[in-house]
C-alpha positions as CSV (number, residue, x, y, z in Angstrom):
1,X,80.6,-140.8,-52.3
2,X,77.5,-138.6,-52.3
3,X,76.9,-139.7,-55.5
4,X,76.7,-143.7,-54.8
5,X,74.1,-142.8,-52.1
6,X,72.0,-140.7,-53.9
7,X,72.0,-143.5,-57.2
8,X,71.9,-146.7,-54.9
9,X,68.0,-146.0,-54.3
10,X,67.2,-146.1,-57.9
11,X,69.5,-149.4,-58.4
12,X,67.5,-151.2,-55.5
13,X,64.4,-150.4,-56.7
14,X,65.6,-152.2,-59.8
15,X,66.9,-155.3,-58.0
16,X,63.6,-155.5,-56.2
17,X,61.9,-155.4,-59.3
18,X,64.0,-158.2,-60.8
19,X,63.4,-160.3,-57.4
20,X,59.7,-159.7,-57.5
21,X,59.5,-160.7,-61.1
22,X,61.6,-163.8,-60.6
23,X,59.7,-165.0,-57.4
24,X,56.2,-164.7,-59.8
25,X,57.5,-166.2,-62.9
26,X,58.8,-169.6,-60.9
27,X,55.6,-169.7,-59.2
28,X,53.7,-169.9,-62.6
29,X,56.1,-172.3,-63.9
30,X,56.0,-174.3,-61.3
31,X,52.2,-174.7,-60.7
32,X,52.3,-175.4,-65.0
33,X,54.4,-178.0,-64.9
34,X,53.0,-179.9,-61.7
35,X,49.2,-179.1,-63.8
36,X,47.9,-176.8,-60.9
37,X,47.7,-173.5,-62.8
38,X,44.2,-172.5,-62.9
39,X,44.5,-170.7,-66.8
40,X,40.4,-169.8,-65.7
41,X,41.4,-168.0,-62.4
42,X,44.4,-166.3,-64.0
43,X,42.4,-165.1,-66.9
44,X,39.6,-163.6,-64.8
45,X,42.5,-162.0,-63.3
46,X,43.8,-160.2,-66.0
47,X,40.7,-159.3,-67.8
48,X,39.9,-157.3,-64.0
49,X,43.2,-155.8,-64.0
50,X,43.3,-151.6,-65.0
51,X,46.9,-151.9,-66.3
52,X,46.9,-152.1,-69.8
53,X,50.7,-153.3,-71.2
54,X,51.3,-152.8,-75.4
């Protein structure tokens, strides 16, 4: 038992990963396809963003 607890952290991190991901992704797709994704907003965005992702 004292194993699930101390592992159930680490998989609920993961879930809320997924979650958070999902939520964003539907977002974008759905401002796409309705044409109210501002690509000039979204690029400023990125180009000020620190992380860098290879």
């Amino acid at each position: 038992m004292a194993l699930v607890i101390s592992v159930d952290p680490i998989v609920d991190m993961g879930r809320t990963l997924v979650n958070i991901n999902d939520s964003i992704i539907a977002g974008l797709l759905t401002a796409k396809h309705n044409d109210l994704l501002d690509t000039k907003v979204l690029a400023e965005a990125q180009s000020k963003s620190t992380l860098i992702i290879h």
